[in-house]
C-alpha positions as CSV (number, residue, x, y, z in Angstrom):
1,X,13.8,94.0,99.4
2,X,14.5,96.5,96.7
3,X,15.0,96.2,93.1
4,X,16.8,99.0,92.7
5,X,20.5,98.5,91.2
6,X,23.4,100.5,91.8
7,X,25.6,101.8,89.5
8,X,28.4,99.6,88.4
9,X,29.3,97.3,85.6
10,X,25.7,95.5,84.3
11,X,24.5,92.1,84.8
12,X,26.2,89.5,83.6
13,X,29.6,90.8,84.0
14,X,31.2,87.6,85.1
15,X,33.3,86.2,82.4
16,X,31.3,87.6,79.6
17,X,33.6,89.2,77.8
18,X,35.2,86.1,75.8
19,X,31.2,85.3,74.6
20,X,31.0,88.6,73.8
21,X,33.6,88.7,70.6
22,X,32.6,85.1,70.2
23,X,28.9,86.0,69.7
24,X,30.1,88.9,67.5
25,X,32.6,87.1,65.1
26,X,29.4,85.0,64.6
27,X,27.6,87.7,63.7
28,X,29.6,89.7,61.5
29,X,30.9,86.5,59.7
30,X,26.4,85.6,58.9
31,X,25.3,89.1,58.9
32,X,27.9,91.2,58.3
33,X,28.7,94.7,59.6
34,X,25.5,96.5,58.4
35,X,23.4,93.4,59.4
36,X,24.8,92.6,62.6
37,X,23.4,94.9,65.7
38,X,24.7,95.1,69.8
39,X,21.3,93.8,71.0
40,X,21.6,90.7,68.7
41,X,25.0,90.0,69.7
42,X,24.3,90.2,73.6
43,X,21.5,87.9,72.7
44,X,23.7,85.3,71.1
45,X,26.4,85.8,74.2
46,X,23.5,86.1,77.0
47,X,24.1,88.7,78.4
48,X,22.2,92.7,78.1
49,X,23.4,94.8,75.4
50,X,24.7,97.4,78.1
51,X,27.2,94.9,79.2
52,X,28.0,95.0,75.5
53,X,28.5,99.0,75.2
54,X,30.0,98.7,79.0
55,X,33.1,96.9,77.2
56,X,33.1,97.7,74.0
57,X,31.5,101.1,73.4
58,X,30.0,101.4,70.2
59,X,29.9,98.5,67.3
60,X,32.7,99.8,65.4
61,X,35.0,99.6,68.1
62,X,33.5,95.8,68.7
63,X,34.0,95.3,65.1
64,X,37.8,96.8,65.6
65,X,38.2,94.8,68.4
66,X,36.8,91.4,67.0
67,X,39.2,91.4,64.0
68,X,42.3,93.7,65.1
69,X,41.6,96.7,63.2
70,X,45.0,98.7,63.4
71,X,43.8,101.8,62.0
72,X,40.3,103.7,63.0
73,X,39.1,105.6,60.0
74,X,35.2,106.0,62.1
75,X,38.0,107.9,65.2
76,X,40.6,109.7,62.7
77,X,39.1,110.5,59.6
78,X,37.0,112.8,60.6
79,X,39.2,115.0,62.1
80,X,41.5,115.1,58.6
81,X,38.2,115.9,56.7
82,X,37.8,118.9,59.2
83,X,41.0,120.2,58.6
84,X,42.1,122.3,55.9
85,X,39.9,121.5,52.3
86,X,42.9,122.4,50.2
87,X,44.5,119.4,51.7
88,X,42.2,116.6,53.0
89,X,44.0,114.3,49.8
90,X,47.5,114.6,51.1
91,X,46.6,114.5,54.6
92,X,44.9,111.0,54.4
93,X,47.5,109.5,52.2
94,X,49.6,110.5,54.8
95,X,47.6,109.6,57.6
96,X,47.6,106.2,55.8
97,X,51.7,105.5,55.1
98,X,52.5,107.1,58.3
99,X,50.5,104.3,60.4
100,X,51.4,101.8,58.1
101,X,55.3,102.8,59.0
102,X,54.1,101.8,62.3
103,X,55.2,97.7,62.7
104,X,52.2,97.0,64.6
105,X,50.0,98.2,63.0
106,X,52.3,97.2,59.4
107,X,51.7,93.6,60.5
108,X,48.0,93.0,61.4
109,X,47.0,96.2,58.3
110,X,48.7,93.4,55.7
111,X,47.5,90.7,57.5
112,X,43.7,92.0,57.1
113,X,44.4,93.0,53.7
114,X,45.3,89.6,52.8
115,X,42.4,88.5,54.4
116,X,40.1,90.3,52.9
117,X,41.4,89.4,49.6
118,X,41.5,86.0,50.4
119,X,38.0,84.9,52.5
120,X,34.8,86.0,51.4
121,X,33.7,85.2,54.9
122,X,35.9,88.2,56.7
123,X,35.5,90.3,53.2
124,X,32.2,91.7,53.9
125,X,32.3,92.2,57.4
126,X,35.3,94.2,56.5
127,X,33.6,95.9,53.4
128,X,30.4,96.6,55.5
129,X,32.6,98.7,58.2
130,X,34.5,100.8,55.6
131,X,31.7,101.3,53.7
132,X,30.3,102.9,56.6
133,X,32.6,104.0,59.0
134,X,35.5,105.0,56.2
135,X,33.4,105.4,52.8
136,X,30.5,107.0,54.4
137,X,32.2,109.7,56.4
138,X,34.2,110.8,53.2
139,X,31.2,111.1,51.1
140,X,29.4,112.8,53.6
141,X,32.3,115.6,53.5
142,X,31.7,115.7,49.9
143,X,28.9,118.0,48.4
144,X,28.6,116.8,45.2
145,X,26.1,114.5,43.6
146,X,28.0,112.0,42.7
147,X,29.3,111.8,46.2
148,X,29.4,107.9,47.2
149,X,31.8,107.5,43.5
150,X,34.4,109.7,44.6
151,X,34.5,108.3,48.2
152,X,34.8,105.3,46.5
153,X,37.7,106.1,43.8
154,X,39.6,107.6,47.3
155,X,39.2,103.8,49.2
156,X,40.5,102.4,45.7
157,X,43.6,104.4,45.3
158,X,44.2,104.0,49.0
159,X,43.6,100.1,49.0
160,X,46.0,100.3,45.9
161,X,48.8,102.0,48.0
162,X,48.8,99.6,50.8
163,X,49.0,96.5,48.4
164,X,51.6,97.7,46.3
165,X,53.7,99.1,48.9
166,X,53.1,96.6,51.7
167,X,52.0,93.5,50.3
168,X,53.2,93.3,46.9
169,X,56.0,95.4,47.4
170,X,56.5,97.1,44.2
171,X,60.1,98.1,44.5
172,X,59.7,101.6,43.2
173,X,56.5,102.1,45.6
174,X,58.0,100.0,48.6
175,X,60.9,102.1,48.7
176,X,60.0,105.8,48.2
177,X,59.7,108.0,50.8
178,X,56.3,108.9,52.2
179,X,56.5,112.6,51.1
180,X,57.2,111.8,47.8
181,X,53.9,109.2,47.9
182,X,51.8,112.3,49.7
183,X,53.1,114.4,47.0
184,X,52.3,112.3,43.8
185,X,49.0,110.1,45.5
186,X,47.4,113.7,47.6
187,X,46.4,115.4,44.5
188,X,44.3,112.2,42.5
189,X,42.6,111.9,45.9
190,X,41.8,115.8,46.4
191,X,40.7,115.6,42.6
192,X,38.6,112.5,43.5
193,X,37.0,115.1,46.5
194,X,37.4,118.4,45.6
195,X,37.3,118.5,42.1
């Protein structure tokens, strides 16, 4: 008989799916997103990390997939910090309001805001996975030494934005128009990266 396997989905296919984001909301709530890897989440489902990548891909898009992520900074940003330098500030405040305009993706981005704000348990998961996937990328982009601050003061003024407009709703900043935000937000952000 041989042991050869064919090609196909991996062992362990059947059903495994619903362990998998089980195992992984485990993990991310006790380790975080830096702490938590693939292999020890198929471990704590039972099932072989390829099954895990066979579903998910990589761990940010388990992690976008475990707590409904609407936006994905790791997939998008980088394409706006490619673009022109002049105007990587206004493109990802814009990047930001226009998604945000979106209702789907208005109603779980508030909802994970206020979560974040409100249980220390989903806060650092959610820290850990901007810091790297969000943060990370937009320090990398930025040649100066002081590179992790200023990718910081950018995830502050944008965190800023999306609670005043959307969850405090600030009347002045709930009701302008997204241009006029790109316009008066883009240039403290391009100063943050550029300057």
């Amino acid at each position: 008989m041989s042991t050869t396997r064919r090609p196909g989905r991996p062992r362990g296919a059947s059903g495994s799916r619903e362990r998998i984001v089980a195992a992984a909301v485990d993990e991310f709530g006790e380790h975080g997103y830096d702490g938590a890897t693939i292999r020890a989440i198929a471990a704590r489902a039972g099932v072989d990390s390829a099954l895990v990548h066979h579903y998910f891909g990589t761990k940010a898009d388990l992690f976008a997939e475990v707590i409904g992520i609407p936006l994905r900074p790791d997939v998008d940003v980088p394409t706006i910090l490619a673009g022109p330098r002049e105007q990587i500030g206004e493109n990802l405040v814009r990047y930001i309001l226009e998604a945000f305009e979106r209702p789907e993706v208005r109603r779980r981005g508030v909802m994970m805001i206020r979560v974040a704000v409100g249980s220390k348990l989903m806060s650092q998961p959610l820290v850990g996975f901007l810091s790297r996937e969000l943060i990370g990328r937009i320090a990398a982009a930025t040649d100066a030494p002081d590179a992790a601050l200023r990718a910081n003061l950018v995830a502050s003024q944008m965190v800023g934005m999306l609670m005043t407009r959307y969850v405090l709703k600030l009347p002045a900043i709930a009701d302008a128009p997204i241009e006029e935000l790109v316009s008066r937000i883009g240039p403290t952000l391009q100063r943050y990266l550029c300057a």
